[in-house]
N, C-alpha and C positions, 0 to 999 in steps of 0.2 A: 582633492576629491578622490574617495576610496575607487575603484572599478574592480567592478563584480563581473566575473561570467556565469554567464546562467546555460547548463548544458540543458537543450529542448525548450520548446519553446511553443507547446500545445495547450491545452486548456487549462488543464492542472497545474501550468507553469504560471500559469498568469496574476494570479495572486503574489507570486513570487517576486515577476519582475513589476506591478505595481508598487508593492509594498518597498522594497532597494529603494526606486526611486523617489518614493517618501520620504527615506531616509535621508535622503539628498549623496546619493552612490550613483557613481556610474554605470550603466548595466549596458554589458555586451550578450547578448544573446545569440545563438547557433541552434539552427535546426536542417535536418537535411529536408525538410519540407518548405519547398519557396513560399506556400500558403498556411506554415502555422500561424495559429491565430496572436500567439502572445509575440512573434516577432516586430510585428507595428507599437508596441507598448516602448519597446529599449530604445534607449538611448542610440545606438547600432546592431543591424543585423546581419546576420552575415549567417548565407546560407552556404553549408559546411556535412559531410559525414559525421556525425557524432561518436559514431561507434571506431572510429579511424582514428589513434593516438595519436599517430603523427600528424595529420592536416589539423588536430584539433590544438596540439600542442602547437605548431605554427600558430595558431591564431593569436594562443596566449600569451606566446614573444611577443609578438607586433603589437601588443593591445597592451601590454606591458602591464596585467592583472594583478590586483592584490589579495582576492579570493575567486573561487571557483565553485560553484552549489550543481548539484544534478537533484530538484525534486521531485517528492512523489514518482518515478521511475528509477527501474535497476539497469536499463540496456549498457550506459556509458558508465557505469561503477568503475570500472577498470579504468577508464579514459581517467577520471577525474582522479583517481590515485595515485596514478602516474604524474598528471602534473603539479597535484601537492609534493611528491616527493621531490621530481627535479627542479619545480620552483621555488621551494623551503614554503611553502604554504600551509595554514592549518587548514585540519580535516584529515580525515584516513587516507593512511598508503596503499599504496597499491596491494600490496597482502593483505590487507585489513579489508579493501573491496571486494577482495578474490573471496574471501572467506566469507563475508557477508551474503555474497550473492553465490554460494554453489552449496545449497541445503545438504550435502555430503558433508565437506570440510566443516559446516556448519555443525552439523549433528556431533564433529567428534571432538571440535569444539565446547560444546556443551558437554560431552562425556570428563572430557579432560579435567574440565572448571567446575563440574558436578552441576549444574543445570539442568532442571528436570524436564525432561522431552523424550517424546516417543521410541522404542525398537525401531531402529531402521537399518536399511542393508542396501547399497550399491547394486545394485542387479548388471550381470553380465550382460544377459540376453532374454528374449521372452521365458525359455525354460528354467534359469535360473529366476528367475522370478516367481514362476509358480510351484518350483522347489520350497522358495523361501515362504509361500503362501501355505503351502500345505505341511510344511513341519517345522516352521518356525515362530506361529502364531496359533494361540488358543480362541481369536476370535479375530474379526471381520480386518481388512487391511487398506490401504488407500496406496493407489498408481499417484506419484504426479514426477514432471520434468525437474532434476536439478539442479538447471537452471530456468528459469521461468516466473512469474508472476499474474495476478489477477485472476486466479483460480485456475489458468490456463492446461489442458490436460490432466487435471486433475481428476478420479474417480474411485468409488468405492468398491471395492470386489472383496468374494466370499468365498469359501475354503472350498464351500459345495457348488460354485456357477459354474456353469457350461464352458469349458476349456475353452472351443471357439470365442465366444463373446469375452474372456479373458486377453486371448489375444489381441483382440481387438482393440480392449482398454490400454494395451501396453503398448500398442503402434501409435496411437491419439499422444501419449503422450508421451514417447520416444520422437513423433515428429513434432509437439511442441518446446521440448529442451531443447536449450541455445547451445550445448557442448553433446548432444547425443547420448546422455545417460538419464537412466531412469531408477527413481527412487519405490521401493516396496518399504510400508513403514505400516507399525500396528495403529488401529483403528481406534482415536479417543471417542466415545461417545460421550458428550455431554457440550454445553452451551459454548460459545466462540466470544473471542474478547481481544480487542489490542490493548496495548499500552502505550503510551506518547512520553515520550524521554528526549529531554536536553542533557549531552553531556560534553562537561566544561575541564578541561584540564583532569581528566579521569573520574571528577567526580559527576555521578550518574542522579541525575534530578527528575522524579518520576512526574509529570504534569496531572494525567489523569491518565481513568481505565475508560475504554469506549466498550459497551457490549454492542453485539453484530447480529442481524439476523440473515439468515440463506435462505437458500432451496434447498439445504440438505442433500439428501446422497441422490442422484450419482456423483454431482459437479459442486457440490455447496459453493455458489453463486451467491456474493454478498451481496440483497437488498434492502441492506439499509445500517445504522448505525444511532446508537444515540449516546450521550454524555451528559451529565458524569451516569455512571454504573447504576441500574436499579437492587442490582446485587448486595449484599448483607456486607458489612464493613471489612468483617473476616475474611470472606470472598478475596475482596476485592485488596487486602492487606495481602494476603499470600498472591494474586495476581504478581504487586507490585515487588515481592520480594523474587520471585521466579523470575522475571523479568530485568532484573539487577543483578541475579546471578549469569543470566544471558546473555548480554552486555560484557559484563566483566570477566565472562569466558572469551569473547571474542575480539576482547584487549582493544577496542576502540575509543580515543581518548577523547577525540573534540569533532561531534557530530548531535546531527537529529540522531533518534532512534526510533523506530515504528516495529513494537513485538507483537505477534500473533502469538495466543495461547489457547486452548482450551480444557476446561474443569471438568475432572472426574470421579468422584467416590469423595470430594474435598480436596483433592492435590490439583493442582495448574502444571498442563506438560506446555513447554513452547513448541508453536508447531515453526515459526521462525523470526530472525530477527534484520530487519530493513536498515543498514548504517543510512539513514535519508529521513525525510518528510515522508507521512505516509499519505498515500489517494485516497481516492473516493472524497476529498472535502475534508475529509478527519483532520490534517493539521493543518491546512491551511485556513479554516470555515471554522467547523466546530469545535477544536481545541477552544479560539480563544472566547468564545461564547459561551465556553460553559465554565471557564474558568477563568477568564479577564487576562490571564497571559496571554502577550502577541508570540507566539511559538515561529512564527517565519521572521519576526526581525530576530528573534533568539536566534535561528539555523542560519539568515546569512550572517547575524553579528561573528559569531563561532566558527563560519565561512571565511571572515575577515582577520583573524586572531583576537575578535575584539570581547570583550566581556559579555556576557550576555544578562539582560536585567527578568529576572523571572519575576517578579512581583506583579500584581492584577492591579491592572489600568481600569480597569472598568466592570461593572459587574455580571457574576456569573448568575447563568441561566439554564434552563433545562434546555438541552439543543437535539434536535433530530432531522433523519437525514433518509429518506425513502427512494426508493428506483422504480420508475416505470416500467411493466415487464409483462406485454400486452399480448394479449392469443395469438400467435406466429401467421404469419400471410400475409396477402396485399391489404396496405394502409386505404383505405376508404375514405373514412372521415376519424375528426378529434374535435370533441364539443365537450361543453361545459368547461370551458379553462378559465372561464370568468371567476371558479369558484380562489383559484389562485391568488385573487387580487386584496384575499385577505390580509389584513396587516399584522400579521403573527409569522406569514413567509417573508423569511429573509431573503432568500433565491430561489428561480424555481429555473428551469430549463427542456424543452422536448427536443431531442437529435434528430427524430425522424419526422419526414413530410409526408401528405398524402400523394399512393403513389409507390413509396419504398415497400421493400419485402421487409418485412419483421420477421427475425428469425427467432429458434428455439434459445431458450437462454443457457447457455452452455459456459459461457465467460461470462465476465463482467463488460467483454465491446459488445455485447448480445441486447445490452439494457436501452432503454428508448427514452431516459430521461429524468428528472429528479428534480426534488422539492422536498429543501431546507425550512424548518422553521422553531421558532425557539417561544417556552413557554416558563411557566412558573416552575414548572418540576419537569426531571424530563418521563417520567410517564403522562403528565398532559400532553407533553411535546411528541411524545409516542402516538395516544389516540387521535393526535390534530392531523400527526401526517399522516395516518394509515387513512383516515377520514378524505381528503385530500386527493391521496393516490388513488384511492379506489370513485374518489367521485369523477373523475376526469375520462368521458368515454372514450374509448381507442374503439373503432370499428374496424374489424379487419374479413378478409375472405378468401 
């Protein structure tokens, strides 16, 4: 029997280590949280520092692993490169994780491999920053961390804002980078998109494009997703080609891949590319909904050295994905949730109880809950959840 470690072991994870143990794989799971929820799912748990090579590489000796997966998050990227390298494991090495998760090396990455993606500039310090703002951009620019994910510190600023409230934007997210730098990069205006990639011994298998809806600026907070793409074929053909030069800038042979891109005047810039599974439900949930590929036994097969079978098991369907994102304040009451019991929802979820403070949506931990559902097309699948989200009262005050 194969054994799998599964680095984290929170909600996102959990499709993860269900699905291994489908496969009939042994799954060792590690979270530094004694009450993640996907740790009662494996086989063994074992609460551990994730982000600590060493305790985490101890565990992989004693457990005598034969692949190693970190989904849907970037924290442990590094942890896991390391131990495919000293293990002889497939998956990215440890440069390959470094690269993946620090949207610096990233970007030059892409320069190098010619991948098309944003101006961007390493900033010193807040005043180098706003140097680069004000003479190195003909139009609007975005703040985010480095290193980071989930929109985290992320924000729009303009050539003409108020220096103070500039600063401001650059401490938010100087104290959400996990190495202490912050990126200045030019401002795509237009639509948001990921791509979902399996890639097997170098070669790069695009599955589908997922389009993204936010909050737009200041924080473009993703609420929601749907698949496949309601976008023109063309669109969504140059997505896929952006996003394979991305990839193969970034020299990653045998992984998930998760790109974020967004369209501008007709060109697709990458704003990054995740060597993983990507969250929000995207490939764990609606990948294979909307295209009959199981994209998680694809990432641990490719986990395991083992082949991965891309072909559709089952059929594809319009699939979407909305976030609850309820007027901030104390939770009061939640009614009409009956209307959920539809059978067109696949899953549905609320995080918060009456009682909690709802905060402003500033990230993607800011959101208060979500409901999946799949239809004939994914624009019905679009008006069923919007229908849905917005029928569900959150009272707050």
């Amino acid at each position: 029997m194969k054994r799998l470690l599964v680095l984290a072991a929170g909600i996102l994870q959990v499709p993860v280590i269900k699905k291994a143990k489908e496969m009939g794989i042994y799954v060792i799971a590690v979270d530094g949280d004694p009450n993640a929820v996907g740790l009662k799912y494996a086989d063994k748990a074992i609460v551990v520092n994730i982000t600590s090579e060493e305790d985490v590489l101890k565990v992989a000796h004693e457990e005598k692993i034969d692949g190693v997966i970190h989904p849907c998050s970037e924290v442990s990227m590094n942890v896991m490169g390391r131990l495919n390298e000293e293990l002889g494991l497939s998956g990215i090495t440890r440069e390959q994780a470094i690269r993946a998760t620090n949207k610096h090396l990233m970007r030059e990455a892409f320069e190098k491999g010619n991948a098309p993606s944003p101006k961007s500039f390493l900033t010193e310090n807040v005043e180098d920053a706003w140097m680069h703002l004000q003479n190195d951009f003909s139009i609007d620019g975005i703040l985010k961390p480095s290193r980071n994910s989930g929109s985290r510190g992320i924000a729009k600023v303009s050539r003409d804002m108020d220096k103070a409230d500039f600063v401001k934007a650059y401490d938010i997210a100087l104290n959400e980078s996990r190495d202490q730098s912050v990126l200045i990069e030019q401002f795509i205006e237009g639509p948001e998109f990921s791509i979902e990639i399996i890639v097997w011994n170098g070669n790069v298998n695009v599955l589908t494009v997922t389009d993204k809806k936010t909050t737009g600026a200041p924080h473009f907070v993703e609420l929601g997703h749907n698949q496949p793409s309601c976008f023109s074929a063309a669109d969504v053909e140059t997505l896929k080609t952006a996003a394979v030069a991305g990839v193969k800038a970034l020299g990653v042979n045998n992984c998930a891949c998760h790109a974020e891109a967004k369209m501008m005047d007709g060109k697709a810039y990458l704003m990054e590319i995740g060597a993983r599974l990507g969250g929000d439900f995207i490939s764990t949930e609606l990948t294979h909904l909307s295209t009959g590929v199981d994209m998680v036994a694809a990432a641990i097969n490719v986990a395991l050295g083992v082949e991965p079978d891309l072909n559709p098991k089952e059929e594809p369907k319009g699939v979407c994905i909305r976030y609850f994102c309820p007027t901030p304040g104390k939770l009061v009451n939640i009614s009409n949730t009956e209307i959920l019991a539809d059978p067109r929802v696949y899953l549905w979820e609320i995080y918060h109880k009456v009682g909690d403070e709802i905060p402003e949506v500033t990230s993607s931990l800011c959101r208060s809950g979500h409901v999946i559902v799949t239809e004939k097309t994914p624009q019905k699948a679009i008006e069923l959840a919007e229908r849905l989200i917005n029928g569900v009262v959150f009272k707050t005050e």
